[in-house]
C-alpha positions as CSV (number, residue, x, y, z in Angstrom):
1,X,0.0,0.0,0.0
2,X,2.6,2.1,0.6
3,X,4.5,2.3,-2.6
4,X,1.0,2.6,-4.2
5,X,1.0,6.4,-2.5
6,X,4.5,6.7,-3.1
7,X,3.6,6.3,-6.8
8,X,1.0,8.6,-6.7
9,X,3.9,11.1,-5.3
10,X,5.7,10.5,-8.0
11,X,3.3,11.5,-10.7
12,X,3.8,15.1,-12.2
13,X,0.2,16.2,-13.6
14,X,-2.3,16.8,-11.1
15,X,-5.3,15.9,-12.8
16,X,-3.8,12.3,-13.3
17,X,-2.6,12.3,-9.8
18,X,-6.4,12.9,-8.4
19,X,-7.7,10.3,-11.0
20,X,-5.3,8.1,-9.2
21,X,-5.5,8.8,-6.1
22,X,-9.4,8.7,-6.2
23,X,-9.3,5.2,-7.9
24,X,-6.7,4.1,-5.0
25,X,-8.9,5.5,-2.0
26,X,-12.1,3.8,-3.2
27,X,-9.7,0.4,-3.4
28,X,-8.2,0.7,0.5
29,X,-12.1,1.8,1.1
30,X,-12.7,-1.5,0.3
31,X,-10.1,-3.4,1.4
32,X,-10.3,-1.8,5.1
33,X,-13.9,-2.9,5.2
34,X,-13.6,-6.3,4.2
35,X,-11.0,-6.3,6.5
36,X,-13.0,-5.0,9.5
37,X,-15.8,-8.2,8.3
38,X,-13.3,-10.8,8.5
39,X,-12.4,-9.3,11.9
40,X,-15.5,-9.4,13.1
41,X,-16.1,-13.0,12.1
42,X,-12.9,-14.5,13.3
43,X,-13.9,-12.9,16.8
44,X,-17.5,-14.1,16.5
45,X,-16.1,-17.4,15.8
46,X,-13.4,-17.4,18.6
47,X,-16.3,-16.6,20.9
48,X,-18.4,-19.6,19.7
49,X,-14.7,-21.6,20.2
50,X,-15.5,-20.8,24.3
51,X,-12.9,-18.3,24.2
52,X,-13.7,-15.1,26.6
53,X,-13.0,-11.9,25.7
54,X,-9.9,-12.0,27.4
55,X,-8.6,-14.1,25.9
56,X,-9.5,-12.8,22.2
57,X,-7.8,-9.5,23.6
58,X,-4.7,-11.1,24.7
59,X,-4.6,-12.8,21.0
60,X,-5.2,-9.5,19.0
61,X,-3.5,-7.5,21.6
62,X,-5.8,-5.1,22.9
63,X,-7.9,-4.0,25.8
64,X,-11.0,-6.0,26.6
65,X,-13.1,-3.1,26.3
66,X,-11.9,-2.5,22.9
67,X,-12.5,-6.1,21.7
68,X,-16.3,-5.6,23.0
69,X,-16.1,-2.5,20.7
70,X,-14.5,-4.6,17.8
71,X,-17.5,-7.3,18.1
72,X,-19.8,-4.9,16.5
73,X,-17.3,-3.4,14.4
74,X,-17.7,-3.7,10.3
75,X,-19.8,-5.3,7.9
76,X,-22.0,-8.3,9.6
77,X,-20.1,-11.9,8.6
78,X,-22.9,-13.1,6.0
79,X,-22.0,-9.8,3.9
80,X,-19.5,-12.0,2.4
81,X,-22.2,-14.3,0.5
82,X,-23.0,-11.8,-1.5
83,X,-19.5,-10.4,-2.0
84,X,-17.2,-7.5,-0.5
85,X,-17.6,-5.0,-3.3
86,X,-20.4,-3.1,-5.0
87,X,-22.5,-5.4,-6.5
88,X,-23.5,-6.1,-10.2
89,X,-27.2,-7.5,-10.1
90,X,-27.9,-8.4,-13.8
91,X,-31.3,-9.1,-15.1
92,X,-33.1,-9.7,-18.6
93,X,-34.9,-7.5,-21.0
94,X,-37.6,-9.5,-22.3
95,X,-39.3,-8.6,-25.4
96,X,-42.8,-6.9,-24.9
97,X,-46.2,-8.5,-26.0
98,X,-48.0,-5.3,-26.9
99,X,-45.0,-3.6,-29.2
100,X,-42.1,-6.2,-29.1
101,X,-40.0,-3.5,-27.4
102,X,-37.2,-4.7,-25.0
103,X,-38.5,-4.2,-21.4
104,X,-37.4,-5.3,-17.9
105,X,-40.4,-7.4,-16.0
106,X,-41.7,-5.7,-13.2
107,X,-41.0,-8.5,-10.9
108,X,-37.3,-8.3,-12.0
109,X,-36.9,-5.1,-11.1
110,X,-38.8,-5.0,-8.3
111,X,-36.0,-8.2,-7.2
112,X,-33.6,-5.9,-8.2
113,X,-34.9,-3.1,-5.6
114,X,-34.5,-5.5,-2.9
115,X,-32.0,-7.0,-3.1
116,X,-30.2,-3.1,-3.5
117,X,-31.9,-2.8,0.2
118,X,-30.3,-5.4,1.4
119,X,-27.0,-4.8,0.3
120,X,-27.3,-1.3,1.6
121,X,-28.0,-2.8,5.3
122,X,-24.8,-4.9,4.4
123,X,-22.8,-1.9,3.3
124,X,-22.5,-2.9,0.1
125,X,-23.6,-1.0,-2.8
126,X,-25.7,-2.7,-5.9
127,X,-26.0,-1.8,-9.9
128,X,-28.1,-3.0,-11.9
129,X,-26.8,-4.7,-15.4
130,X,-29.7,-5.3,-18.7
131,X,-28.7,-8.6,-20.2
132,X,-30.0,-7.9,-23.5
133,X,-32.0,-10.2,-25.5
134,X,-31.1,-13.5,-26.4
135,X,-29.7,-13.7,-23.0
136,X,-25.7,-13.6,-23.1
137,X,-24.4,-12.1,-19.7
138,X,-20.6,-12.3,-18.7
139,X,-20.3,-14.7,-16.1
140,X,-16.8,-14.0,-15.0
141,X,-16.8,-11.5,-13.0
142,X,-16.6,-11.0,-8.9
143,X,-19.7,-9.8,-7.0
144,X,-22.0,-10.7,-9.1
145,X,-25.7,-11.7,-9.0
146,X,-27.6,-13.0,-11.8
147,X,-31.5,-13.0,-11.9
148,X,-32.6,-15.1,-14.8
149,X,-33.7,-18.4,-15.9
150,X,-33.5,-21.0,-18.3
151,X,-35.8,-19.5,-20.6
152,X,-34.2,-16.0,-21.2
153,X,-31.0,-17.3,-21.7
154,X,-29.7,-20.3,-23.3
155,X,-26.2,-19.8,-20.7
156,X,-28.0,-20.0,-18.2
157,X,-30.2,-22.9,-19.2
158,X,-27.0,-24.4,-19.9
159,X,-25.0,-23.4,-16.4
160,X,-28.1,-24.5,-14.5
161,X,-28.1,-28.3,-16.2
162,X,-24.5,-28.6,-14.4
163,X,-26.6,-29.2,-11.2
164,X,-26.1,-32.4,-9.8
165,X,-29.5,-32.0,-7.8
166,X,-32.1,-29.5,-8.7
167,X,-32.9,-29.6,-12.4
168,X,-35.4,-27.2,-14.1
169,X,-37.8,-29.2,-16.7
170,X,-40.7,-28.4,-18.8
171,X,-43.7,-30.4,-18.4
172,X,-47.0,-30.5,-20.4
173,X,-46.2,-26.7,-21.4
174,X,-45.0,-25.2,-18.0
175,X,-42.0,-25.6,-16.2
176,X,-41.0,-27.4,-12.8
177,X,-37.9,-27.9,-10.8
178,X,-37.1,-31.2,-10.0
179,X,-35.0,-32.7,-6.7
180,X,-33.1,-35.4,-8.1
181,X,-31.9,-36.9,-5.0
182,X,-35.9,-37.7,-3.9
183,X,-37.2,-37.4,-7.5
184,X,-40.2,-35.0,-5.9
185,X,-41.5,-32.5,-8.5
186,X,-42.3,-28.8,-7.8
187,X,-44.9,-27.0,-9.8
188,X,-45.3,-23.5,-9.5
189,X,-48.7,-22.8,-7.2
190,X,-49.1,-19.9,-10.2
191,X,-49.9,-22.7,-12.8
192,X,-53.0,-23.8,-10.6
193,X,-55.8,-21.6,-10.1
194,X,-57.0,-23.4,-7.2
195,X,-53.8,-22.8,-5.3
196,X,-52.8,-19.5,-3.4
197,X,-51.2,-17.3,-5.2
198,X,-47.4,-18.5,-5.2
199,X,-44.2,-19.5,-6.3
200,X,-40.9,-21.9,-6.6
201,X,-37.6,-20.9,-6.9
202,X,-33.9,-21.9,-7.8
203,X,-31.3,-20.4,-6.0
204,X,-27.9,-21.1,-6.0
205,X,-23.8,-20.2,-6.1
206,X,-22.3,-21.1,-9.2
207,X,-19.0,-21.6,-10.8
208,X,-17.3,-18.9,-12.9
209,X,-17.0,-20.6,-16.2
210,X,-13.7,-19.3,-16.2
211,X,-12.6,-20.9,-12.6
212,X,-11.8,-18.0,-10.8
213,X,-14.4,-17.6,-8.4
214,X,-18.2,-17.8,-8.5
215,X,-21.5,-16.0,-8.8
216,X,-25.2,-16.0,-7.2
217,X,-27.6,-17.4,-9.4
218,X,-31.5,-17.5,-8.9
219,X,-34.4,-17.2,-10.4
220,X,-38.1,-18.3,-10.3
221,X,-40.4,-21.4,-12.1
222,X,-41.8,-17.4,-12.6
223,X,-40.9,-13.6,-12.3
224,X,-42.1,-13.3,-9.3
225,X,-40.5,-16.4,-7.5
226,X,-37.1,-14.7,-7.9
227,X,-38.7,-11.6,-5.1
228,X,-39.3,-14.6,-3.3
229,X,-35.5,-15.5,-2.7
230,X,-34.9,-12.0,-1.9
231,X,-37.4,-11.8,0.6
232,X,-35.9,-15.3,2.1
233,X,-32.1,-13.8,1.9
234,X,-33.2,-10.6,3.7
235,X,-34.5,-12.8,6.7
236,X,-32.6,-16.0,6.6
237,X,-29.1,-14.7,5.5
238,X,-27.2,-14.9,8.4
239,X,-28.3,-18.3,9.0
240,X,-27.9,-19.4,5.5
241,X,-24.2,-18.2,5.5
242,X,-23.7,-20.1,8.8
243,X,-24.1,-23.4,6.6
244,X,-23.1,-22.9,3.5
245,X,-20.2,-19.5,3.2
246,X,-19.2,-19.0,0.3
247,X,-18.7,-22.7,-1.1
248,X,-21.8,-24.0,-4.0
249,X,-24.7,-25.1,-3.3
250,X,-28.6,-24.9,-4.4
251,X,-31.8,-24.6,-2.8
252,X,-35.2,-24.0,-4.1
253,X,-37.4,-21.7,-2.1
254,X,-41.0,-21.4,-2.0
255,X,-43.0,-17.8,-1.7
256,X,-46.5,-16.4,-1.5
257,X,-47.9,-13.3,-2.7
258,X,-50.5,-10.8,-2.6
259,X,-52.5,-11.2,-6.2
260,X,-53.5,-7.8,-6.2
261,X,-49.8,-6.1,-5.5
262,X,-47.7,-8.9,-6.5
263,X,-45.5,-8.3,-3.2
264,X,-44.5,-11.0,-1.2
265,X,-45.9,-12.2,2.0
266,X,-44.2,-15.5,2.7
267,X,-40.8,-17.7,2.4
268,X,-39.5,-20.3,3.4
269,X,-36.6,-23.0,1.9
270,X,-38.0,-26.4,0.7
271,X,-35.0,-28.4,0.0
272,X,-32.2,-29.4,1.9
273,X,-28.7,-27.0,1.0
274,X,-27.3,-29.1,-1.5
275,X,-23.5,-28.5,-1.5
276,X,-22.4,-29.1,-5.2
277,X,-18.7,-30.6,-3.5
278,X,-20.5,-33.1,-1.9
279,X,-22.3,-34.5,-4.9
């Protein structure tokens, strides 16, 4: 870090050296509070070891008192499934009924407005990316989400038949996700007027195609499944990081919703966490 500023010394123009500087101080920004997260956690988890706080100060070599400040210090732990950066939330255009303009579905971004909240209680910040039609979307890139499914985008159709578990299939006309492991089928509850109004959905961490890391990928039997995951993530994160971190896995959760506003009411998880390492 230190020869990074004495580089920035070093350059002559001043309008490249705040260009610089700027980029540099958003990067340390970043890297100080990732830092303070992984801090956090490694104390929460010493704590959980039966260590006292004593004995955490004695390790990091401060006061007690300031290790009971340093517990609440920095993101929460379960930032870290969604990354440590701002995020990139991409989601299809889809092409409209009426005029067979390109449009973003009103569940989508309404997903996308969620999950923004969220990250903003995690102190991260969140963008949102179009994948245009035809549904090609650049996978390999860090703190990433992707909302889309199988029918938008043949890339994803293809990433999500790597799952060794939970398999999206089309059946008589509509589409259902399918546990492998118990060979139970799940139809969307939107596909049966007698049902309440609901949803199923996939969600899941992925593989980069090009091995360096992964990304979150979900997305509902329909639109509105994938506000479904959000509202799930926005109650059940820390939890949900507990078990799984940042390694892959899937899940498929199921939602309810109010017809008339299309907001959710209810989530819950419906399959075990399938860990993609131990399959």
């Amino acid at each position: 870090m230190l020869e990074d500023v004495r580089r920035l010394a070093e350059i002559e123009s001043d309008a490249e050296r705040a260009r610089a500087a700027s980029k540099l101080l958003a990067e340390l920004q970043t890297s100080i509070s990732e830092t303070s997260r992984l801090r956090r956690e490694s104390i929460a988890r010493l704590r959980g070891q039966g260590l006292s706080l004593a004995d955490i100060a004695d390790i990091i070599g401060v006061s007690r008192a300031r290790i009971a400040q340093l517990r609440q210090a920095g993101p929460p732990p379960e930032r870290a499934f969604l990354g440590f950066d701002t995020l990139t939330v991409a989601v299809p255009l889809k092409r409209e009924s009426q005029y067979g303009r390109p449009a973003v579905a009103q569940e989508d971004f309404a997903a996308f407005n969620a999950l923004a909240d969220l990250a903003r209680d995690l102190q991260l910040g969140a963008e949102v990316e179009y994948i245009q039609l035809g549904g090609n979307v650049d996978l390999n890139r860090d703190n990433l989400v992707v909302i889309c499914g199988p029918r938008i985008s043949p890339l994803i159709a293809e990433v999500l038949r790597t799952d060794p578990v939970l398999q999206f299939e089309c059946d008589d006309s509509s589409w259902v996700l399918t546990d492998q492991n118990t060979g139970h089928i799940y139809h969307s509850p939107s596909d049966d007027p007698a049902q309440p109004p609901g949803d199923v959905a996939y969600l899941s961490r992925q593989a980069r195609p090009d091995g360096n890391g992964s990304f979150i990928l979900l997305t509902g039997i329909h639109a509105v499944g994938s506000n479904g995951v959000i509202h799930y993530l926005t109650r059940e994160l820390a939890d949900l990081y507990e078990q799984v971190g940042t390694r892959r896995f899937s899940t498929l959760i199921a939602s309810g919703f109010d017809p008339a506003t299309r907001t959710i009411t209810t989530s819950r998880r419906i399959t075990p966490l399938y860990l993609h390492e131990d399959t």
